[in-house]
Backbone as CSV, one residue per row, in Angstrom:
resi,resn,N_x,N_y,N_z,CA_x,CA_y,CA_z,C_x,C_y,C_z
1,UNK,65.419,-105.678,-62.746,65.804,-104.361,-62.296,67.030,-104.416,-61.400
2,UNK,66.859,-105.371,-60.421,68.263,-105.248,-59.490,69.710,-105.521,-60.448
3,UNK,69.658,-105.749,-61.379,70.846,-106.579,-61.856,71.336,-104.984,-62.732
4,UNK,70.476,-104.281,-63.202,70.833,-102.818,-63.744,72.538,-102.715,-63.068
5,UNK,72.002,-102.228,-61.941,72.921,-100.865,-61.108,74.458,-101.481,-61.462
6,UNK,74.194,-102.364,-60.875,76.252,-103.464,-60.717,76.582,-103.956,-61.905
7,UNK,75.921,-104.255,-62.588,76.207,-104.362,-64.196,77.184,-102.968,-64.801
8,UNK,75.955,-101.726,-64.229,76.765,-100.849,-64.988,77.677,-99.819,-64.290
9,UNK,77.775,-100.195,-63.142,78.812,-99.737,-62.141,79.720,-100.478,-62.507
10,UNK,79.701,-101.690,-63.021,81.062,-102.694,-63.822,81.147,-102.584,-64.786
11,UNK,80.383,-101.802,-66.115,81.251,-100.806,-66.705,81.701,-99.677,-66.777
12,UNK,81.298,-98.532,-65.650,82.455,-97.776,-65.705,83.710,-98.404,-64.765
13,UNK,84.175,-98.517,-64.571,85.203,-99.541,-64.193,85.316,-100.171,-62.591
14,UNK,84.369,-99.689,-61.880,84.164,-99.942,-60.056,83.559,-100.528,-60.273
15,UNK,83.380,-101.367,-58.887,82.181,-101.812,-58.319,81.810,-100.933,-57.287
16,UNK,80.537,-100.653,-57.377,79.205,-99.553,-56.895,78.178,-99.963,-56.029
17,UNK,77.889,-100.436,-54.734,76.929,-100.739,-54.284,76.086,-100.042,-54.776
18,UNK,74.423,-100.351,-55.338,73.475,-99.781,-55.709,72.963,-98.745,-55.094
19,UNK,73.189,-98.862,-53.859,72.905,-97.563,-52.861,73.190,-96.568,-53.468
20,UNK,74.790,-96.317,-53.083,75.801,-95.410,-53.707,76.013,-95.100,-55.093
21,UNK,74.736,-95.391,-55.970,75.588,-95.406,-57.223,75.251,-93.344,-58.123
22,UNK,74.142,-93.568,-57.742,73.625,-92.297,-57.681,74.529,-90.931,-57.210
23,UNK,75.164,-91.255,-56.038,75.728,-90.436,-56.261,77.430,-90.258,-56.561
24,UNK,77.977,-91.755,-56.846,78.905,-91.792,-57.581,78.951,-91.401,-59.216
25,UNK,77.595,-91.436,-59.360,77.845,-90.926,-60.631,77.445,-89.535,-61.080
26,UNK,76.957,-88.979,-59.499,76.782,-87.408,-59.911,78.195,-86.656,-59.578
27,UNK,78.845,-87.351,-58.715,80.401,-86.654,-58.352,81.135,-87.203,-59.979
28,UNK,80.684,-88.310,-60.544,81.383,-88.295,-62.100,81.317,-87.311,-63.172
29,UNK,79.992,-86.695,-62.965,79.534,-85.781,-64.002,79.810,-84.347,-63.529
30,UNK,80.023,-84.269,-62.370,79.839,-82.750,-62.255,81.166,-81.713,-62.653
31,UNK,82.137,-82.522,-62.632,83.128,-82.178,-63.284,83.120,-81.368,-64.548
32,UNK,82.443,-82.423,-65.456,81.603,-81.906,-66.546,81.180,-80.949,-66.761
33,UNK,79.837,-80.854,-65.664,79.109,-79.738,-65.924,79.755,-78.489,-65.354
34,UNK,81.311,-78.415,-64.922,81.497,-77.377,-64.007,82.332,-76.754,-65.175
35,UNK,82.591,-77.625,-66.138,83.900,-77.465,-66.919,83.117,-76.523,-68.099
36,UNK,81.771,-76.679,-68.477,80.630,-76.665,-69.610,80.337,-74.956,-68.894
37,UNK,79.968,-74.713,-67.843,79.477,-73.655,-67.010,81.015,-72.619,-67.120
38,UNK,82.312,-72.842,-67.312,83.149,-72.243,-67.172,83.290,-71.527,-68.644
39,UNK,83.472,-73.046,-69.777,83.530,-72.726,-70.571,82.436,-71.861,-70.944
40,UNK,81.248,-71.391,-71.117,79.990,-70.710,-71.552,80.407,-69.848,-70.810
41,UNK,80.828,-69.162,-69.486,81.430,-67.870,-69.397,82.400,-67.598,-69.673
42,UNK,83.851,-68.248,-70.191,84.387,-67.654,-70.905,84.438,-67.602,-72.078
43,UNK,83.367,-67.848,-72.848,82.742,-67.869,-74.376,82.292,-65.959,-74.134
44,UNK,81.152,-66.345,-73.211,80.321,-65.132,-72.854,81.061,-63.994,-72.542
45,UNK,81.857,-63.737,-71.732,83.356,-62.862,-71.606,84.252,-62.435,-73.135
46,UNK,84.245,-63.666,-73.747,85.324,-63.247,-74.558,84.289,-62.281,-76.447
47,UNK,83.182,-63.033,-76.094,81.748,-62.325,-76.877,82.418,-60.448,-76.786
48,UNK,81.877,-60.367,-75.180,81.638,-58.946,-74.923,82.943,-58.010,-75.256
49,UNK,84.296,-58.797,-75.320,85.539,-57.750,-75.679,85.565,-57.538,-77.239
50,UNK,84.640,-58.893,-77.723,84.918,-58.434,-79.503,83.798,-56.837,-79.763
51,UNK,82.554,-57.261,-78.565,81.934,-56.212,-78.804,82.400,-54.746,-78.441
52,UNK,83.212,-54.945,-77.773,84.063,-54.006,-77.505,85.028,-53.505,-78.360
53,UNK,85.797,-53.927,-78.958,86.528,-54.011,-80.068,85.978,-53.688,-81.471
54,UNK,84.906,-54.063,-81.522,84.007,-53.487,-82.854,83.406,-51.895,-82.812
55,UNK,83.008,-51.564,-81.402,82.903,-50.114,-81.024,84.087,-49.289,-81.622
56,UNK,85.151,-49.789,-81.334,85.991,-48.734,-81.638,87.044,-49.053,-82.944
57,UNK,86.674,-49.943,-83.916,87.082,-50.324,-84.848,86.718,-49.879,-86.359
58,UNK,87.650,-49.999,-87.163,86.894,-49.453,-88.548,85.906,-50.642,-89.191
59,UNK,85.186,-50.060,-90.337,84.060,-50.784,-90.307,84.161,-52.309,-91.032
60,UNK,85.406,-52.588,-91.992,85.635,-54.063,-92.055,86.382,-55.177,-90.489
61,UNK,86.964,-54.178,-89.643,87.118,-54.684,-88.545,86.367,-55.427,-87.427
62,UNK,85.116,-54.009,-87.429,84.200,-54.239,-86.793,83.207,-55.437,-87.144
63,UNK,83.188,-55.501,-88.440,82.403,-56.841,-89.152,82.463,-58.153,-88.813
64,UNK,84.280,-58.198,-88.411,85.140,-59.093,-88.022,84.319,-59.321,-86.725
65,UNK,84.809,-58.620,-85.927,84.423,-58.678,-84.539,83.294,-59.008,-83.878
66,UNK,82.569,-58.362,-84.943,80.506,-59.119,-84.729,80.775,-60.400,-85.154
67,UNK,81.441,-60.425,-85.930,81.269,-61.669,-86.151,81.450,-62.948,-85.731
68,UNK,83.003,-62.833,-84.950,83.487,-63.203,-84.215,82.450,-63.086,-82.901
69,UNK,81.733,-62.028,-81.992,81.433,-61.946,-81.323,80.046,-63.089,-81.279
70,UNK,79.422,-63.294,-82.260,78.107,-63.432,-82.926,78.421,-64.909,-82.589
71,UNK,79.530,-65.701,-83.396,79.948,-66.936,-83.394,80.221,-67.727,-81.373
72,UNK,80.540,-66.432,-80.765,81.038,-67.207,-79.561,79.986,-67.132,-78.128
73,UNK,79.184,-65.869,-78.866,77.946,-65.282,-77.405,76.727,-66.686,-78.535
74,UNK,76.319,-67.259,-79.540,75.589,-68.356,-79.858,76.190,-69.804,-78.852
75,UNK,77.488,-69.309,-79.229,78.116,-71.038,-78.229,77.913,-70.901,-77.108
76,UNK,77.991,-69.733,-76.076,77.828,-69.454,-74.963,76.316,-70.149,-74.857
77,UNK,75.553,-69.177,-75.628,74.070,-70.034,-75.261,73.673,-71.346,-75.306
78,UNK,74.053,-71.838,-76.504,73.764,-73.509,-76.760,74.495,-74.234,-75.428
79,UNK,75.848,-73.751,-74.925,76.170,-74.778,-73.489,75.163,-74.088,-72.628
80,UNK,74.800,-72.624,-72.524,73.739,-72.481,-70.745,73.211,-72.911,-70.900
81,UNK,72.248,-73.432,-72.139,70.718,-73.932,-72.892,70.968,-75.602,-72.148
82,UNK,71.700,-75.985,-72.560,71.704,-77.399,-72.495,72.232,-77.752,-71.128
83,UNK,72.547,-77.113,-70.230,73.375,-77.165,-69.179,72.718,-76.853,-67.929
84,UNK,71.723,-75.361,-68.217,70.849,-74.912,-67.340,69.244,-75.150,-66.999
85,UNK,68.571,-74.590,-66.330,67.478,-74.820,-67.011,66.643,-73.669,-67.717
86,UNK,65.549,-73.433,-68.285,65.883,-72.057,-69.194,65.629,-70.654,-68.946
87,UNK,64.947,-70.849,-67.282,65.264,-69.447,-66.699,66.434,-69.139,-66.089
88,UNK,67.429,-69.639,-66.361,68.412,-69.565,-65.746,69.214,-68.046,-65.816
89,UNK,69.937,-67.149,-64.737,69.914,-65.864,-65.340,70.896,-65.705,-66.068
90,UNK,72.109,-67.100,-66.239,72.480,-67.243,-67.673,72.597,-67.144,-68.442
91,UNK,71.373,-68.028,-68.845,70.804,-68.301,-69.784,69.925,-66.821,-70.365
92,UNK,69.269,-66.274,-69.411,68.920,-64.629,-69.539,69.741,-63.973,-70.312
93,UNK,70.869,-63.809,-69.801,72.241,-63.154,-70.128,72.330,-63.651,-71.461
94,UNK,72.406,-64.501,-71.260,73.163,-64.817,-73.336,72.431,-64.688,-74.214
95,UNK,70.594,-64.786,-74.054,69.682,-64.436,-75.081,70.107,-62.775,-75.242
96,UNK,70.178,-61.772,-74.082,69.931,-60.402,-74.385,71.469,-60.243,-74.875
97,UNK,72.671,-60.917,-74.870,73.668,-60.671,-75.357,73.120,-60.914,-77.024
98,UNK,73.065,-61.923,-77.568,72.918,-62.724,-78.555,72.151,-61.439,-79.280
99,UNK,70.743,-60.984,-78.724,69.497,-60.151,-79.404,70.608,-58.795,-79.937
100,UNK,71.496,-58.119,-78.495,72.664,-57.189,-79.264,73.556,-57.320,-80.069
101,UNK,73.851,-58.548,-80.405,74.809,-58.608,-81.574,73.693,-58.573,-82.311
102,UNK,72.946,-59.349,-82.749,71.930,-59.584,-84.161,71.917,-58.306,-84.483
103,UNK,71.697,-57.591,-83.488,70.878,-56.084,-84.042,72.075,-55.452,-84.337
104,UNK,73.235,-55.385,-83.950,74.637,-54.460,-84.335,74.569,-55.062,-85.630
105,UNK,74.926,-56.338,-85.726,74.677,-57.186,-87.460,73.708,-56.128,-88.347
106,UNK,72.479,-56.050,-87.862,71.809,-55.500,-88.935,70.777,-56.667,-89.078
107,UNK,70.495,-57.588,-88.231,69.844,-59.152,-88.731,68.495,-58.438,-87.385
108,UNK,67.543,-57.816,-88.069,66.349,-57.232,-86.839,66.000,-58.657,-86.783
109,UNK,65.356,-59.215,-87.387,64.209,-60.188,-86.873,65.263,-61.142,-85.832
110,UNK,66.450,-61.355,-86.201,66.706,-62.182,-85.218,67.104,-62.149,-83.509
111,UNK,67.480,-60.434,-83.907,67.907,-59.838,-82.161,66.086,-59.827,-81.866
112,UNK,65.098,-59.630,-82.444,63.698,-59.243,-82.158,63.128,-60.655,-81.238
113,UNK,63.671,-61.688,-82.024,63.545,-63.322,-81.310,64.406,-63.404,-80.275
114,UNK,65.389,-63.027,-80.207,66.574,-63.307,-78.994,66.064,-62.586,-77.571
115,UNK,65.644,-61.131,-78.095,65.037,-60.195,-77.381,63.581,-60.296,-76.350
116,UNK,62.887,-61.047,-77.046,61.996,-61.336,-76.686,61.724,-62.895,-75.768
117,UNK,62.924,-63.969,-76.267,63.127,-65.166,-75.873,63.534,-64.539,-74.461
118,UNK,64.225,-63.812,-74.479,65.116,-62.845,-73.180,64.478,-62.647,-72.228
119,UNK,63.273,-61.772,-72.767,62.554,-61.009,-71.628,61.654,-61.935,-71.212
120,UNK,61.022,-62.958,-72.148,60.186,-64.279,-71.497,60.792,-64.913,-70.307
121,UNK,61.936,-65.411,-70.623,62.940,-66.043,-69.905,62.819,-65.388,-67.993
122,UNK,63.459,-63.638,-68.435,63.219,-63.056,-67.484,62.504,-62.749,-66.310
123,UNK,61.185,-62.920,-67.242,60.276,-62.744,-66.303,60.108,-64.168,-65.652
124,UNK,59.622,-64.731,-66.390,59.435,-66.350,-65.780,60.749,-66.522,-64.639
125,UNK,61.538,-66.012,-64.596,62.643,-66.486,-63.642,61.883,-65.399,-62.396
126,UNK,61.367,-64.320,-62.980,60.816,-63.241,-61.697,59.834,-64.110,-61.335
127,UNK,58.688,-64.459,-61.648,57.737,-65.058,-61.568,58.244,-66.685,-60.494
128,UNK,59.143,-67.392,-60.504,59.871,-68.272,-60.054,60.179,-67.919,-58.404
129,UNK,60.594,-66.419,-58.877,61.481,-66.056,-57.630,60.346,-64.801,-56.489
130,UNK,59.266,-65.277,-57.342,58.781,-64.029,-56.417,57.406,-64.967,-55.298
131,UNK,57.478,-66.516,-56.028,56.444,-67.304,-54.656,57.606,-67.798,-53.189
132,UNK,58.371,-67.454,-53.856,59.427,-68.078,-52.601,59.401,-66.660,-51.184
133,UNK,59.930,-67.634,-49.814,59.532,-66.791,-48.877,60.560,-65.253,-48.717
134,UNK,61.682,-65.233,-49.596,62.093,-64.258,-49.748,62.098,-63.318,-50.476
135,UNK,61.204,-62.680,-50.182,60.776,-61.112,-50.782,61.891,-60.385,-51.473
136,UNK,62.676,-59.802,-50.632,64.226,-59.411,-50.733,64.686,-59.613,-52.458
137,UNK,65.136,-60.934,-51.865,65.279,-61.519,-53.559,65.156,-61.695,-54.742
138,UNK,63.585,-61.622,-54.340,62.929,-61.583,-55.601,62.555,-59.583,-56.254
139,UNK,62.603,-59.210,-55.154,62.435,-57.763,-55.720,63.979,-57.517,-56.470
140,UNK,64.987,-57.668,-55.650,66.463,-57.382,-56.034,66.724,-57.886,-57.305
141,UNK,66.055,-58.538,-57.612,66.081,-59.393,-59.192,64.733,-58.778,-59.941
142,UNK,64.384,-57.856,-59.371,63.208,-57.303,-60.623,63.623,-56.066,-60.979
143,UNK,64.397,-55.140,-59.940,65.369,-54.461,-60.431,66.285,-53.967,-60.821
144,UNK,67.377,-55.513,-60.949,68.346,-55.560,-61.739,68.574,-56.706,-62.718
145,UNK,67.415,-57.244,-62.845,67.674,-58.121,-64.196,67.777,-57.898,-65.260
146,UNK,68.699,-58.801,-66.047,68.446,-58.312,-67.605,67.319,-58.145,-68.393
147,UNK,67.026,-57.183,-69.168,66.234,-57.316,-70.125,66.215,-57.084,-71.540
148,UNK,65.041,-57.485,-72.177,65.440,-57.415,-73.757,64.144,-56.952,-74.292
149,UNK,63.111,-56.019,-73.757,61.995,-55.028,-73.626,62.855,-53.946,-74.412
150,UNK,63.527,-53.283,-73.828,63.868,-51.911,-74.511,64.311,-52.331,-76.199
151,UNK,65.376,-53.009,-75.919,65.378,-53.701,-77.557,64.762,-54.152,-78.401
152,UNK,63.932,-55.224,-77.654,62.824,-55.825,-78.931,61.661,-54.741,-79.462
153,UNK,61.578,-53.670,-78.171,60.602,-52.502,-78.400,61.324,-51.619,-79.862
154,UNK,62.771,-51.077,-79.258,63.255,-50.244,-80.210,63.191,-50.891,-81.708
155,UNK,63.454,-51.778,-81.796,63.452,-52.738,-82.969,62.260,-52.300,-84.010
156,UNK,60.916,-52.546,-83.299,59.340,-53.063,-83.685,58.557,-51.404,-84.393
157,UNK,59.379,-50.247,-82.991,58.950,-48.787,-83.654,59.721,-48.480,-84.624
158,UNK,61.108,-49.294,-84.826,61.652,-47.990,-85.764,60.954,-48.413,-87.285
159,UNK,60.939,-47.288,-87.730,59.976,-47.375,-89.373,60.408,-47.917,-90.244
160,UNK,61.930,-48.208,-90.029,62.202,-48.897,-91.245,62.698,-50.668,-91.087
161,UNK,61.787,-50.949,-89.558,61.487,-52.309,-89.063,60.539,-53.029,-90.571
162,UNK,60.822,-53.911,-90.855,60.222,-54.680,-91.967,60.341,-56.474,-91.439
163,UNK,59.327,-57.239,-90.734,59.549,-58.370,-90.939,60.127,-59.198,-92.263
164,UNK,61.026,-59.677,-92.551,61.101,-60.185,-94.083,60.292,-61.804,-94.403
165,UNK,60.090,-62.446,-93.489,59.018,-63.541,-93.526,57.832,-63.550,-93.588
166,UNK,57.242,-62.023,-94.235,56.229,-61.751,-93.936,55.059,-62.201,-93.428
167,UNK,55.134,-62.818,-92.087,54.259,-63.296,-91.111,53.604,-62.767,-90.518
168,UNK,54.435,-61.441,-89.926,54.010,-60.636,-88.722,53.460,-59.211,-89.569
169,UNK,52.519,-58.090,-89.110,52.516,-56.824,-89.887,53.404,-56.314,-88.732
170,UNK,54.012,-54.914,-88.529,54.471,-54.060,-87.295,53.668,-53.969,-86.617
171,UNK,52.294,-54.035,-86.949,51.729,-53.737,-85.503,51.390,-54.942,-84.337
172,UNK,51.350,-56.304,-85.553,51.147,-57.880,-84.814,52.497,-57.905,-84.035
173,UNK,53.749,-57.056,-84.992,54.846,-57.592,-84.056,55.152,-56.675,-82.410
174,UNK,54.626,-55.356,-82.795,54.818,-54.681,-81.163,53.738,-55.321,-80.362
175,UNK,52.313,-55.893,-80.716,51.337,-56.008,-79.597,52.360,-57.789,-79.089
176,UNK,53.042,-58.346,-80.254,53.638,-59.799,-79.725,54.986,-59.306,-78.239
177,UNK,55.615,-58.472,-78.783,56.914,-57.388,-77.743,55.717,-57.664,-76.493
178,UNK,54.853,-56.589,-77.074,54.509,-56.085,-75.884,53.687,-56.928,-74.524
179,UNK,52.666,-58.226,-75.403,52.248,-59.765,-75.030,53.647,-59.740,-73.950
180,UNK,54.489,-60.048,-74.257,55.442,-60.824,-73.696,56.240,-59.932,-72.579
């Protein structure tokens, strides 16, 4: 075991007292992760102007633009996913982004999963934030967090909701919404 640390402090190219190595190699990485956290908001940023842009676009434009939008709010998530941990309000953020494109797409079942991954997420981050000694906080985050309730709900009533994997009936899928 002792021979680990200086071995591999001599390949990244120093020598590392074992003490120190820990956190020489978290000042190595964080760079990284600061660069990963930037990039995923400006993925996430640049998502919301296509969605913007598709609002007021004609309808092969707009196709474009989901699409485009669809392609860059998924990348956004896969870096918070892997970067954060998964209540992260992030990570929140990019499921209920992600669940609104699917559903502008026309793809229900998949904003219905995003939607619902969302509001799990959500709460569990409330649930996180509400044993800690600040009250404050945790309320301020129960009434302005994201959610993906109203969506995965709207989704499940409208009548011409059809699971196509036929797994779920409509009514297994609102009592699953509503479970969650």
């Amino acid at each position: 075991m002792r021979l680990r640390a200086p071995v591999f402090a001599l390949a990244i190219g120093t020598a590392i007292p074992a003490a120190g190595l820990a956190t020489a190699l978290l000042s190595a990485v964080s760079p990284t992760l600061a660069h990963a956290e930037s990039t995923a908001d400006w993925l996430f940023g640049r998502a919301n102007n296509y969605l913007r842009q598709a609002a007021s676009a004609s309808a092969d434009s707009a196709r474009r633009a989901l699409a485009a939008a669809d392609s860059d709010a998924r990348r956004a998530l896969e870096i918070r996913t892997g970067e954060s941990y998964p209540y992260h309000p992030d990570v929140v953020a990019s499921l209920i982004q992600c669940a609104g494109i699917a559903h502008a797409r026309g793809n229900e079942l998949a904003a219905l999963n995003y939607a619902v991954r969302g509001e799990r997420a959500a709460i569990e981050r409330f649930r996180m934030l509400a044993w800690m000694p600040d009250e404050p906080t945790a309320l301020a985050y129960a009434a302005t967090r994201p959610t993906g309730l109203d969506l995965a709900l709207s989704i499940v009533v409208n009548a011409s909701y059809v699971d196509p994997t036929h797994k779920e009936s409509r009514s297994s899928s609102i009592a699953r919404v509503w479970h969650e």
